[in-house]
N, CA, C and O atoms as CSV, one atom per row, in Angstrom:
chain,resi,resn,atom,element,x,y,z
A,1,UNK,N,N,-12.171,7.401,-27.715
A,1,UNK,CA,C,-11.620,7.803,-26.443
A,1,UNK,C,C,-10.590,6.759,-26.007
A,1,UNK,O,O,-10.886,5.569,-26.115
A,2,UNK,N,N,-9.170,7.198,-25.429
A,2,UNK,CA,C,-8.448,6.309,-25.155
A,2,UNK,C,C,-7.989,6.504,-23.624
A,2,UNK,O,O,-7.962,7.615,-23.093
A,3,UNK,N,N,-7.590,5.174,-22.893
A,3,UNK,CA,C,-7.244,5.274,-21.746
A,3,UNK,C,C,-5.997,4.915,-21.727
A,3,UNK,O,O,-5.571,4.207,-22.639
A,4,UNK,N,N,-4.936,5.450,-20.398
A,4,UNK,CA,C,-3.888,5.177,-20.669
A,4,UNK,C,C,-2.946,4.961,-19.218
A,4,UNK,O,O,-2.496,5.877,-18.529
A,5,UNK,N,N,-2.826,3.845,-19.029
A,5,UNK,CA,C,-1.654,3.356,-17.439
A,5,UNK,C,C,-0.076,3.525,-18.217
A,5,UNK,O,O,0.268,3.299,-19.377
A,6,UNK,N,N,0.719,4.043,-16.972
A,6,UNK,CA,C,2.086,3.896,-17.432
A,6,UNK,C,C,2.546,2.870,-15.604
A,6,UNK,O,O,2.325,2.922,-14.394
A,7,UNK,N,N,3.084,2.281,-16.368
A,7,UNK,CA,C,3.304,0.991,-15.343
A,7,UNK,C,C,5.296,1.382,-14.878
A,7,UNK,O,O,6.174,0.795,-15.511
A,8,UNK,N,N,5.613,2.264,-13.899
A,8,UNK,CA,C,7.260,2.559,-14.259
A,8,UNK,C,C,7.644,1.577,-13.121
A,8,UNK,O,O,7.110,1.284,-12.052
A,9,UNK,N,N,9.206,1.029,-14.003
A,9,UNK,CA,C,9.713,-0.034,-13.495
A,9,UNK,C,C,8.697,-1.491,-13.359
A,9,UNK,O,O,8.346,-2.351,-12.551
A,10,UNK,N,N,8.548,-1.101,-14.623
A,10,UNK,CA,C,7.499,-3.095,-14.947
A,10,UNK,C,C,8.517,-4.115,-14.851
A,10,UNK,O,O,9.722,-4.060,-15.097
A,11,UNK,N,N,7.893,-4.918,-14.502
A,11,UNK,CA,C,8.161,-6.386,-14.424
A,11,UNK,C,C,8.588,-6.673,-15.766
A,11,UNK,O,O,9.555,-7.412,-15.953
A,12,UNK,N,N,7.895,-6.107,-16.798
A,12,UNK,CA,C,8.151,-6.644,-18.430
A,12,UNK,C,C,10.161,-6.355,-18.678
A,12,UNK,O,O,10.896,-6.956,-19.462
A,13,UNK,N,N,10.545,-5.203,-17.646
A,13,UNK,CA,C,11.661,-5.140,-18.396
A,13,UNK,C,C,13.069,-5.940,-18.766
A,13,UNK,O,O,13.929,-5.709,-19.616
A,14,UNK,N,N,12.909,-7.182,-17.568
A,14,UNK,CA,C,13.510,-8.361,-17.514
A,14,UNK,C,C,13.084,-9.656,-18.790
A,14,UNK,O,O,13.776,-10.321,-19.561
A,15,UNK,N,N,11.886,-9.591,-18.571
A,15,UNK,CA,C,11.232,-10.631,-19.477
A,15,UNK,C,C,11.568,-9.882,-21.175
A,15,UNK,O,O,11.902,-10.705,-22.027
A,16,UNK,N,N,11.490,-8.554,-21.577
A,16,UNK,CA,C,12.100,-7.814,-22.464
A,16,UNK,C,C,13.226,-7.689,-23.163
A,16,UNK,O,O,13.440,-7.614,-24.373
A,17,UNK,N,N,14.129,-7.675,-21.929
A,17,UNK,CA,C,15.701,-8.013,-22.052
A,17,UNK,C,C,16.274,-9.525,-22.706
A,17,UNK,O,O,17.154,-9.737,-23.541
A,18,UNK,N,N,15.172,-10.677,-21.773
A,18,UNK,CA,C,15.664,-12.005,-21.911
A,18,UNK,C,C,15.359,-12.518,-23.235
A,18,UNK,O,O,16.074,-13.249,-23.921
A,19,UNK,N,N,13.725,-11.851,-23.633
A,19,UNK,CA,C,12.824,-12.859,-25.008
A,19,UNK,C,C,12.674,-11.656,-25.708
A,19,UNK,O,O,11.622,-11.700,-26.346
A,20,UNK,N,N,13.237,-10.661,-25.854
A,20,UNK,CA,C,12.933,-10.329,-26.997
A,20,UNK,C,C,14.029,-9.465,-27.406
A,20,UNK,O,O,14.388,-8.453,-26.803
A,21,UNK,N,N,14.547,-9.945,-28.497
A,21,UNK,CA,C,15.641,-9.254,-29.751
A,21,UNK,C,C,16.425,-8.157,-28.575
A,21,UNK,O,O,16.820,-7.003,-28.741
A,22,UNK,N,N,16.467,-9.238,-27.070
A,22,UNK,CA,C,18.119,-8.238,-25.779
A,22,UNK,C,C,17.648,-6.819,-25.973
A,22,UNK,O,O,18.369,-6.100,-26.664
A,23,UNK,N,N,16.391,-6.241,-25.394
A,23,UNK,CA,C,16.017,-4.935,-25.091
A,23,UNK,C,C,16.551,-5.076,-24.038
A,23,UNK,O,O,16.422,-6.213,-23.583
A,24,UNK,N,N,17.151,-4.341,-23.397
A,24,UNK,CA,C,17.525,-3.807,-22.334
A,24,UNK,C,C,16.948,-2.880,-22.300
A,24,UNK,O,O,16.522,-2.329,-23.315
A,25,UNK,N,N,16.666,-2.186,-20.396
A,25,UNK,CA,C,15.918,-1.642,-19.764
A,25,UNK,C,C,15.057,-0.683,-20.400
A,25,UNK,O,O,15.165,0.534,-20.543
A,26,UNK,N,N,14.024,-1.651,-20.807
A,26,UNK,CA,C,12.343,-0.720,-20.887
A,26,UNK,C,C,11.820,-1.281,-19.675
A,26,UNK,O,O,11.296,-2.372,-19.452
A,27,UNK,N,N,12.103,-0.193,-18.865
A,27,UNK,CA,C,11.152,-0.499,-17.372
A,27,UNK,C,C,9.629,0.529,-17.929
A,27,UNK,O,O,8.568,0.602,-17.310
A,28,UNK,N,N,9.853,0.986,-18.800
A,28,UNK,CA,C,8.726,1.910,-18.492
A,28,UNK,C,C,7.550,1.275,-19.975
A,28,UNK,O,O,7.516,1.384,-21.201
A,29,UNK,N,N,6.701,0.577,-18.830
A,29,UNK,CA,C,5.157,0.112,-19.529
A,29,UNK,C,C,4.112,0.692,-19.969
A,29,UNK,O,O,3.143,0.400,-19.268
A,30,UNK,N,N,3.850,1.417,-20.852
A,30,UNK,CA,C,2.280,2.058,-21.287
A,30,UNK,C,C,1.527,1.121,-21.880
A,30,UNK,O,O,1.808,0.651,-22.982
A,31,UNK,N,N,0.267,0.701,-21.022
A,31,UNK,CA,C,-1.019,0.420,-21.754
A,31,UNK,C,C,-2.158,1.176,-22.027
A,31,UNK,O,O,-2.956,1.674,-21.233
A,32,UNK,N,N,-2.131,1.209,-23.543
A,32,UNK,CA,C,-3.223,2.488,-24.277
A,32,UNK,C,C,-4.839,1.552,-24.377
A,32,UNK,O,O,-4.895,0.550,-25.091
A,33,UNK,N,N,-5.843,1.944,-23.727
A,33,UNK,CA,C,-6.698,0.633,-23.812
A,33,UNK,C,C,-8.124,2.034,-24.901
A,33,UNK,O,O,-8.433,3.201,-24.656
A,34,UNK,N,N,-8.561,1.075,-26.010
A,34,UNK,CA,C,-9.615,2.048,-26.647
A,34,UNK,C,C,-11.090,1.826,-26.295
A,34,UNK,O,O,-11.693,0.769,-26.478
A,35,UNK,N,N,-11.639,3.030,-25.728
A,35,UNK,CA,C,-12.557,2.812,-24.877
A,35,UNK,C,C,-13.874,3.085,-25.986
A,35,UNK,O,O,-14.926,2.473,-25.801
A,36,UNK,N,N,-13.789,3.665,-26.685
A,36,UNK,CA,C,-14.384,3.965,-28.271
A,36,UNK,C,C,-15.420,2.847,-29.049
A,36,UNK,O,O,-15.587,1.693,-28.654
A,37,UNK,N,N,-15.980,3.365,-30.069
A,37,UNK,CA,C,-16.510,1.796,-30.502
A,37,UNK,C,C,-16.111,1.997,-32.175
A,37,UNK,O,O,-16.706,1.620,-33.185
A,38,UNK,N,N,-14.904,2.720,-32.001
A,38,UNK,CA,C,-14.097,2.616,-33.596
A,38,UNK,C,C,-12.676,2.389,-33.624
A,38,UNK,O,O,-11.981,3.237,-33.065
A,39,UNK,N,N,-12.112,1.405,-34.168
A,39,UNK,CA,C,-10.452,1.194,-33.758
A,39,UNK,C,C,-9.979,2.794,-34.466
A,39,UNK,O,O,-10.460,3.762,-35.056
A,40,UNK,N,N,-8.487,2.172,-33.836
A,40,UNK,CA,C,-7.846,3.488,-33.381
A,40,UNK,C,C,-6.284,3.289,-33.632
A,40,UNK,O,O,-5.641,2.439,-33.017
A,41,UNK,N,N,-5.753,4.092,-34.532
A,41,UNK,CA,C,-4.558,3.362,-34.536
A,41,UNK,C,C,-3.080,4.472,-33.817
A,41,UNK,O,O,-2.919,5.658,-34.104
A,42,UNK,N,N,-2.334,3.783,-33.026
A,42,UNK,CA,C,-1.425,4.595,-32.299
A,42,UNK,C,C,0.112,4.360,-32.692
A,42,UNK,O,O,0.659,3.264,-32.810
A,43,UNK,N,N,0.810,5.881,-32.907
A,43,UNK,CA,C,1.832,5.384,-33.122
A,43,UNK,C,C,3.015,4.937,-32.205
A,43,UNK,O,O,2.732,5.172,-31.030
A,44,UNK,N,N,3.885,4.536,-32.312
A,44,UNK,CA,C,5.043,4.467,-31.326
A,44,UNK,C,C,5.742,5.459,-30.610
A,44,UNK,O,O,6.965,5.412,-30.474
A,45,UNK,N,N,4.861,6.576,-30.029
A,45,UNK,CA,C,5.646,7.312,-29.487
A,45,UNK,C,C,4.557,8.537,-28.787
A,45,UNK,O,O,3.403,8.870,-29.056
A,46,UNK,N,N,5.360,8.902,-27.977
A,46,UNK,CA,C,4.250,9.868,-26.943
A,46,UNK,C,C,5.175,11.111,-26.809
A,46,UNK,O,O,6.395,10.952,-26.838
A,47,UNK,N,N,4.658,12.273,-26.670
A,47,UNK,CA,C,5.480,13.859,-25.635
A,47,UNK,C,C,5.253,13.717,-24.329
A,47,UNK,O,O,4.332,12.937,-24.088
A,48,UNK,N,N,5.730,14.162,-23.469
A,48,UNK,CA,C,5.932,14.667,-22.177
A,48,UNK,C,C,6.270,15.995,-22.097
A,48,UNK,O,O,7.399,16.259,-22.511
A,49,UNK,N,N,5.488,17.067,-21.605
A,49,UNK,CA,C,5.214,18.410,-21.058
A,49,UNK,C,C,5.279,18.531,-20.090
A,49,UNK,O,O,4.709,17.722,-19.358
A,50,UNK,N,N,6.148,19.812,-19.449
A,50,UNK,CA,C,5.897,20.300,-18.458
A,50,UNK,C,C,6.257,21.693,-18.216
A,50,UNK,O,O,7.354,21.488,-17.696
A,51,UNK,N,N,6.118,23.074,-18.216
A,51,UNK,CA,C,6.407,23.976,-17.700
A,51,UNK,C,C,7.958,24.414,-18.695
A,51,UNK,O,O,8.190,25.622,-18.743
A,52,UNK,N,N,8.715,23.705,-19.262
A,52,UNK,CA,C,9.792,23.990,-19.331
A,52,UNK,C,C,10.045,24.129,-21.020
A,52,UNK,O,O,10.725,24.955,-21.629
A,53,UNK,N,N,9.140,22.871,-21.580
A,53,UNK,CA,C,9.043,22.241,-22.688
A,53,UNK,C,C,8.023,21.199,-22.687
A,53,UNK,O,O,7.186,20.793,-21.881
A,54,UNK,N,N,8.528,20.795,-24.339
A,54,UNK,CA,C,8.108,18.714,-24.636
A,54,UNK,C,C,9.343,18.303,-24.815
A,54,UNK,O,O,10.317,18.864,-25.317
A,55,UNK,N,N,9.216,17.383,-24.404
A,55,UNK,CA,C,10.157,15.646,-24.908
A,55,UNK,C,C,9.591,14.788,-25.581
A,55,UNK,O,O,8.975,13.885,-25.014
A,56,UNK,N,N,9.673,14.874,-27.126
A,56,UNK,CA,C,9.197,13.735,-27.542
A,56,UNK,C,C,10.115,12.454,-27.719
A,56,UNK,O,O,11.227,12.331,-28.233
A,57,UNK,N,N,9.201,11.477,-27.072
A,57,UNK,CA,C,9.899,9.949,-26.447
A,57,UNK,C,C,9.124,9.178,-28.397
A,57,UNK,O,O,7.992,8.801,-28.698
A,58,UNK,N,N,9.915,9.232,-28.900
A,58,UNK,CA,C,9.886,7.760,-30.084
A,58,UNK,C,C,10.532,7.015,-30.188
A,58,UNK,O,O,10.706,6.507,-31.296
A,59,UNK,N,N,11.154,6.620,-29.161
A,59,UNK,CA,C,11.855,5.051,-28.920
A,59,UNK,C,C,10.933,4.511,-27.864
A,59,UNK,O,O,11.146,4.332,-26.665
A,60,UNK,N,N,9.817,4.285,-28.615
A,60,UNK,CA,C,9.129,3.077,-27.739
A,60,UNK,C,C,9.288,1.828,-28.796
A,60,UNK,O,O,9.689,1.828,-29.960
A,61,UNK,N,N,8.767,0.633,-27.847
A,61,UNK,CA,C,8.522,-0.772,-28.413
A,61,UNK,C,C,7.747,-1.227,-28.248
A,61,UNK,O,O,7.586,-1.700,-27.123
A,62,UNK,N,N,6.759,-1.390,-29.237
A,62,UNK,CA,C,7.190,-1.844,-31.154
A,62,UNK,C,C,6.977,-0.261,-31.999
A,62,UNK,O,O,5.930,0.357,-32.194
A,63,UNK,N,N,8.186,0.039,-32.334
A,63,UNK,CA,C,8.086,1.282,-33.137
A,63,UNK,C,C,6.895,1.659,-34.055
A,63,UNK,O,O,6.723,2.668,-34.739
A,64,UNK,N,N,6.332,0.859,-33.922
A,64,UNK,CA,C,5.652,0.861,-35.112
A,64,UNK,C,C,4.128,1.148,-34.562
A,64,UNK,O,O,3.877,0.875,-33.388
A,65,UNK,N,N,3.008,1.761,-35.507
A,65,UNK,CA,C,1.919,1.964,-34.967
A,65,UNK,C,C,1.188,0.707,-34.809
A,65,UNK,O,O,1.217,-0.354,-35.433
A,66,UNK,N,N,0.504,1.136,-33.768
A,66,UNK,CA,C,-0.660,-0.366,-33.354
A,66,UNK,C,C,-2.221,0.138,-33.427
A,66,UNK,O,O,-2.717,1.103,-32.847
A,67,UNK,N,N,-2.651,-0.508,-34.035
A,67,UNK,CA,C,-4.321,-0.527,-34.632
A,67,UNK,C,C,-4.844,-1.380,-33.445
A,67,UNK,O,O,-4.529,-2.555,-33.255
A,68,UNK,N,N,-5.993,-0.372,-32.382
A,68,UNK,CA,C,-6.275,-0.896,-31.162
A,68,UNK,C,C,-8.353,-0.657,-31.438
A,68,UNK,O,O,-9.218,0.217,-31.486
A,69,UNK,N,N,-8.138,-2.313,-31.549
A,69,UNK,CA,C,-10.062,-2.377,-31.859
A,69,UNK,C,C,-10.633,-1.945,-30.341
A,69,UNK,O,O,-10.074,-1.980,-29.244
A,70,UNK,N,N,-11.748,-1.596,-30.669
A,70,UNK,CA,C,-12.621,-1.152,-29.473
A,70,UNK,C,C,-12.562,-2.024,-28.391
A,70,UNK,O,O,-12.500,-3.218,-28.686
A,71,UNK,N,N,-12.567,-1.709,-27.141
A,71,UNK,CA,C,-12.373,-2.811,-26.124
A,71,UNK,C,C,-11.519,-3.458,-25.970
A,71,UNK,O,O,-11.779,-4.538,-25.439
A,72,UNK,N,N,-10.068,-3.181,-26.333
A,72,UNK,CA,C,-9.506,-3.839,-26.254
A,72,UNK,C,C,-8.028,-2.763,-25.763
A,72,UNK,O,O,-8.251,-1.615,-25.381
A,73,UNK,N,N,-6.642,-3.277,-25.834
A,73,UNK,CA,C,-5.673,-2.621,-25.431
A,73,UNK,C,C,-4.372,-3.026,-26.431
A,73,UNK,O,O,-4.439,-4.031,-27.138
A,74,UNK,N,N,-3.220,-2.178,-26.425
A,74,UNK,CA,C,-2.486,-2.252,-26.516
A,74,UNK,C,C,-1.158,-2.198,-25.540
A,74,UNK,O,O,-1.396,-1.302,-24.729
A,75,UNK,N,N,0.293,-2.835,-25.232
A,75,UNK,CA,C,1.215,-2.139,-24.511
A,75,UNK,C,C,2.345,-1.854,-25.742
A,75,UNK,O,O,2.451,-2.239,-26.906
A,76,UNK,N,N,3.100,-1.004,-24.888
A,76,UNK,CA,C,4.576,-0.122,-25.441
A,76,UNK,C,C,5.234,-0.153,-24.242
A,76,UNK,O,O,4.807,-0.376,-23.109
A,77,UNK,N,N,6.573,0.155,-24.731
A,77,UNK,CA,C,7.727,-0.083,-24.062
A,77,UNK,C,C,8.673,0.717,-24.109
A,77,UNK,O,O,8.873,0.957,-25.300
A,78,UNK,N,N,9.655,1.492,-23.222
A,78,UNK,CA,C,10.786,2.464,-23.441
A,78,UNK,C,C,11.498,2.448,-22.298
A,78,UNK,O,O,11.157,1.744,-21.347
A,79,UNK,N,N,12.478,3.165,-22.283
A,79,UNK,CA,C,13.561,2.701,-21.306
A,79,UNK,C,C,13.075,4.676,-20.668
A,79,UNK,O,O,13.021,5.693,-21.361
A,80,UNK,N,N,12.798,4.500,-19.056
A,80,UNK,CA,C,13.231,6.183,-18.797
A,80,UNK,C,C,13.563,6.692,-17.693
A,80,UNK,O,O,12.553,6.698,-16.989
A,81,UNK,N,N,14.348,7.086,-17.198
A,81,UNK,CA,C,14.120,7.653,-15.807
A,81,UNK,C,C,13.378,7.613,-15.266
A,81,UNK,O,O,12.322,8.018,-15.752
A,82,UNK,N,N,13.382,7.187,-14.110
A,82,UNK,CA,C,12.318,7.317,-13.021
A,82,UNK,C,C,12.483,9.202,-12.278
A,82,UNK,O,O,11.599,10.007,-11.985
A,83,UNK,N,N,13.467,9.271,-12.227
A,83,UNK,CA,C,13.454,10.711,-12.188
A,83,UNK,C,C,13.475,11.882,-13.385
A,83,UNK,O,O,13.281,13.082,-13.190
A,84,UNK,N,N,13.629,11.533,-14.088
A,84,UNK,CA,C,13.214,12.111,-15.720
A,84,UNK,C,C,12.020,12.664,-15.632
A,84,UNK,O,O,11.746,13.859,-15.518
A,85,UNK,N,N,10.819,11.097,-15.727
A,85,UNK,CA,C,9.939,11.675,-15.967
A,85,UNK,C,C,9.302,12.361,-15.072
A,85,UNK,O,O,8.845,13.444,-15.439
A,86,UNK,N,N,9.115,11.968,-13.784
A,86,UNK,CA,C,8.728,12.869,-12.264
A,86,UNK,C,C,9.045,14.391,-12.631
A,86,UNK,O,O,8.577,15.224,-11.854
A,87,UNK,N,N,9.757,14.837,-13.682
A,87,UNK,CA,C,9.483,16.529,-14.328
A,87,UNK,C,C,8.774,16.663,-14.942
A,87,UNK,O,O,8.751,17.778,-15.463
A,88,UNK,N,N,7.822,15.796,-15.293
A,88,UNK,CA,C,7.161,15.773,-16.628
A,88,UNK,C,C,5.232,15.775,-16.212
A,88,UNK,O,O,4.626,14.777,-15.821
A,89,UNK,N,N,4.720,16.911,-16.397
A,89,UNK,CA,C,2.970,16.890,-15.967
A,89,UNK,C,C,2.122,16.234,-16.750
A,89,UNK,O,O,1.127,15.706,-16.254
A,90,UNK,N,N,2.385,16.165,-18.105
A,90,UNK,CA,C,1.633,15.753,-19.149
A,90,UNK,C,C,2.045,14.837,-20.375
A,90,UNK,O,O,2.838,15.232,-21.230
A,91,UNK,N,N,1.453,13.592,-20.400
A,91,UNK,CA,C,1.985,12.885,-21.481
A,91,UNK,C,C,1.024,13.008,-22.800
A,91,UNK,O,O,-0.108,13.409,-22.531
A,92,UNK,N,N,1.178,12.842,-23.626
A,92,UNK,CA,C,0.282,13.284,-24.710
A,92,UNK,C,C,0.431,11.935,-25.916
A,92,UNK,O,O,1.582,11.694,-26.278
A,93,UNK,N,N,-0.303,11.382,-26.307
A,93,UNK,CA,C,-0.525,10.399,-27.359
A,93,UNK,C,C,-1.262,11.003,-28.536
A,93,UNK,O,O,-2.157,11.814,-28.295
A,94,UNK,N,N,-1.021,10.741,-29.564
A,94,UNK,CA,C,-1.209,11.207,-31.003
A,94,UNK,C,C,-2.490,9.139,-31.699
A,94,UNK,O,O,-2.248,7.982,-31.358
A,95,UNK,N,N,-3.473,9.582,-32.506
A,95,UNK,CA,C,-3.584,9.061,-33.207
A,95,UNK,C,C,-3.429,9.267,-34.700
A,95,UNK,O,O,-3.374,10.356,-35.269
A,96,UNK,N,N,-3.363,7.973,-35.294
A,96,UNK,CA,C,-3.179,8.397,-36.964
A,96,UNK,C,C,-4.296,9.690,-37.645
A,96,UNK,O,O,-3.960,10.652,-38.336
A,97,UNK,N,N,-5.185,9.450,-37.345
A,97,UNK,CA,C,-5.905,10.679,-37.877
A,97,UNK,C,C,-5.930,12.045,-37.554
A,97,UNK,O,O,-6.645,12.768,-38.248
A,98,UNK,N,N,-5.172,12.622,-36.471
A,98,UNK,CA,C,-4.673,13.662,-35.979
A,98,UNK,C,C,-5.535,14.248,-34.810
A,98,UNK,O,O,-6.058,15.349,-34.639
A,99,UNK,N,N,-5.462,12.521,-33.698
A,99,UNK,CA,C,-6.492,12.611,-32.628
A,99,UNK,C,C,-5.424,13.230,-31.482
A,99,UNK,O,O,-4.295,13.255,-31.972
A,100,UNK,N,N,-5.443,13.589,-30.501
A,100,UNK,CA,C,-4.672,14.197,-29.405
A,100,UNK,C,C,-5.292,14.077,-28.277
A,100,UNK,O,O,-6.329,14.634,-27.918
A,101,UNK,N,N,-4.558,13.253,-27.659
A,101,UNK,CA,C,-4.866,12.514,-25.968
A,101,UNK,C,C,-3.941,13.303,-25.043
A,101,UNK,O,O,-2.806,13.145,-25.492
A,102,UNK,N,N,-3.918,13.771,-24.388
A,102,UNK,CA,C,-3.593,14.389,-23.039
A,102,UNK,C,C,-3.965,13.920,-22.100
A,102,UNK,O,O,-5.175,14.079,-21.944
A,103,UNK,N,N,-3.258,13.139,-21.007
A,103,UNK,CA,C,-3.074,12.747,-19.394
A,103,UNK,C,C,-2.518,13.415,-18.541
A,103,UNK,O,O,-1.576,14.000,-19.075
A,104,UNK,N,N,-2.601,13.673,-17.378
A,104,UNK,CA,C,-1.967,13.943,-16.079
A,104,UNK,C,C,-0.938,12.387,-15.678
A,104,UNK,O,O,-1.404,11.322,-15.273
A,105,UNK,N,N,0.748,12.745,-15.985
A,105,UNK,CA,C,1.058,12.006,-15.523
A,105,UNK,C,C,1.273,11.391,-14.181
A,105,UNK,O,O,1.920,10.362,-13.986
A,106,UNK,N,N,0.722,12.053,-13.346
A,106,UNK,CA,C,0.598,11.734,-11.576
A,106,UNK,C,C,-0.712,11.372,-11.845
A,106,UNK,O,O,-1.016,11.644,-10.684
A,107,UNK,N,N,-1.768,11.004,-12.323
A,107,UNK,CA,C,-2.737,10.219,-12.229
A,107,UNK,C,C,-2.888,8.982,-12.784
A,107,UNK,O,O,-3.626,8.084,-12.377
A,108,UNK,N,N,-2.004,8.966,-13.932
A,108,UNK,CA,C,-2.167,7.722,-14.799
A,108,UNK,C,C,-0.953,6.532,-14.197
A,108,UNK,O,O,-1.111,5.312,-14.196
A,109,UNK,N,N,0.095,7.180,-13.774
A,109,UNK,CA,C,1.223,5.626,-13.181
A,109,UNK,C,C,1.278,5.407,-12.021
A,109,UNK,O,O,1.000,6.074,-11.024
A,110,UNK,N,N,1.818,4.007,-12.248
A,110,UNK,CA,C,2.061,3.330,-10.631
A,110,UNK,C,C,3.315,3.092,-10.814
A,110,UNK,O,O,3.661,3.013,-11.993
A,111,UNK,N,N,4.015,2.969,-10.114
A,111,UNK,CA,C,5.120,2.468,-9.499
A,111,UNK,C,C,5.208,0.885,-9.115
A,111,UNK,O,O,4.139,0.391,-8.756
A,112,UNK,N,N,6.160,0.168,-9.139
A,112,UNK,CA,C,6.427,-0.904,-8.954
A,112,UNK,C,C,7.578,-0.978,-8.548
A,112,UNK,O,O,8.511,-0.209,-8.780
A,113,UNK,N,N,7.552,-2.144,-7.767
A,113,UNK,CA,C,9.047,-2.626,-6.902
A,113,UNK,C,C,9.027,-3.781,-6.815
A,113,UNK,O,O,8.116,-4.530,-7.167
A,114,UNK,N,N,10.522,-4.185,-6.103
A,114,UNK,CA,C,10.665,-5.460,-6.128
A,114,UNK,C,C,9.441,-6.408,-5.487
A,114,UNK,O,O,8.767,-7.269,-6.052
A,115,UNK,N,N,9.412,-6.082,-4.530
A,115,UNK,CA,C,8.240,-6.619,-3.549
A,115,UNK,C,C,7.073,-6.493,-4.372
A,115,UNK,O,O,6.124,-6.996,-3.771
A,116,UNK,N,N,6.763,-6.076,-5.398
A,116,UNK,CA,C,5.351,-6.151,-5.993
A,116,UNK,C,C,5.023,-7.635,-6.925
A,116,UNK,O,O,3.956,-8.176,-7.211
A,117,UNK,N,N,6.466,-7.999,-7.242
A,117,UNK,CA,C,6.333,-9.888,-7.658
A,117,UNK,C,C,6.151,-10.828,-6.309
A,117,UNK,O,O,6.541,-10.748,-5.144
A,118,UNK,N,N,5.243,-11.892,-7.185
A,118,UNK,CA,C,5.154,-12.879,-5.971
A,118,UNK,C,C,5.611,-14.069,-7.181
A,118,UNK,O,O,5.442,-14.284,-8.381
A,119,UNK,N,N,6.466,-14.809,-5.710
A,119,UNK,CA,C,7.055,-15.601,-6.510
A,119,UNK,C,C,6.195,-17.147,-6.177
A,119,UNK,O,O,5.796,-17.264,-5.018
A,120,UNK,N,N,5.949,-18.139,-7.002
A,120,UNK,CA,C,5.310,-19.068,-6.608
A,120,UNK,C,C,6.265,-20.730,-6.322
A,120,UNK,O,O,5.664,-21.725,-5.916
């Protein structure tokens, strides 16, 4: 069983841009956490459904699949509209073995803003 936050307009997308190989804007954060007691391996990329169609999003970062042991989490990274996805009801994650996760995307993200850093 997997759980899944989408964090839009993260904090990561600055720190992204600066340290790692000049990504520019992946504001948009997914952490896939495996709630299971068998790892789980996920690939780089999710659909978004809604009424109209899918969008499948495979430009996330790290392209590549991530092997997520029990209890534990993974994040990904992609650049997207904040109004993009607000069309979008359902995000859907795939595992390697031909597992299929379905979320409500109005239940799973938060929003973030400037005011949500504290600076010390």
């Amino acid at each position: 069983m997997l759980e899944v936050r989408i964090i839009m307009n993260s904090v990561m997308e600055e720190i992204l841009a600066f340290k790692c190989c000049n990504l520019p804007n992946q504001n948009l954060e997914m952490h896939v956490n495996n709630l299971g007691d068998q790892p789980i391996t996920v690939p780089g990329r999710f659909d978004l459904e809604n009424e109209k169609g899918t969008l499948e999003c495979s430009h996330l970062f790290p392209p590549w699949g991530q092997t997520i042991q029990p209890g534990t989490g993974v994040a990904f990274y992609c650049s997207m509209d904040e109004s993009e996805w607000e069309q979008y009801q359902t995000l859907t994650i795939f595992d390697d073995e031909g597992g299929i996760y379905s979320f409500s995307t109005k239940e799973i993200t938060e929003y973030q803003t400037s005011s949500d850093c504290v600076e010390s």
